[in-house]
C-alpha positions, 0 to 999 in steps of 0.5 A: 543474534541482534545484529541479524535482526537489525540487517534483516529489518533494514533489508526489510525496509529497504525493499519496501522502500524500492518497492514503493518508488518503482510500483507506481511505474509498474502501474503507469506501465500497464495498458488499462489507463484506468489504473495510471493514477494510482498512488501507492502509500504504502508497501508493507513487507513480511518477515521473509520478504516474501510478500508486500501489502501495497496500500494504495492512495483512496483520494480521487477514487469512489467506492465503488471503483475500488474493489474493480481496481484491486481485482484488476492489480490482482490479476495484474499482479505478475506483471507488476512483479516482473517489472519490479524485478526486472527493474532491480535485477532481484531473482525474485520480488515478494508476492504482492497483494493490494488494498486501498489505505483507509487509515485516514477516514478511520483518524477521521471517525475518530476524530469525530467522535472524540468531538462528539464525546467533547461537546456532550461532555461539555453540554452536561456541565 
């Protein structure tokens, strides 16, 4: 039983893994040049592999812009699927679902609030 679970989370990473390489050639493929400077950060998978979160890269992309690139990977969605199966050989991929990553500019809040608490801290003294 153990030993299961450890083989289904090293397939588990591995496809992330496979997933996070040819991604950004899937995106590189599609003729809307909009999308060609996407970075994926991230591939997360679930349990049964059925679908990946792919956490794409927010630097050099404004607001603005970010849920106009989601909607269009959305819709590209098949595309980029097919192309990493077919790049693999797999029968089937995980069905995708994207989303910028936004772990860094919530370590920076935090930062900046862990600063602010120092420095009343601090000021109280």
């Amino acid at each position: 039983m153990r030993q299961r679970k450890s083989d289904e989370k090293i397939k588990r990473e591995r496809t992330e893994s496979i997933l996070r390489e040819i991604i950004p050639e899937a995106i590189a493929s599609l003729s809307d040049e909009r999308l060609h400077g996407i970075g994926v950060v991230n591939v997360v998978c679930s349990k049964g592999r059925s679908d990946a979160k792919v956490y794409l890269d927010p630097a050099f992309i404004y607001d603005d812009e970010k849920e106009p690139i989601v909607r269009q990977l959305t819709k590209a969605g098949k595309v980029i699927e097919g192309y990493c199966a077919n790049e693999q050989g797999w029968f089937k991929t995980p069905r995708l679902s994207f989303a910028f990553d936004d772990t860094l500019q919530h370590e920076t809040k935090m930062d900046q609030l862990f600063k602010k608490i120092e420095k009343e801290l601090h000021g109280d003294n």
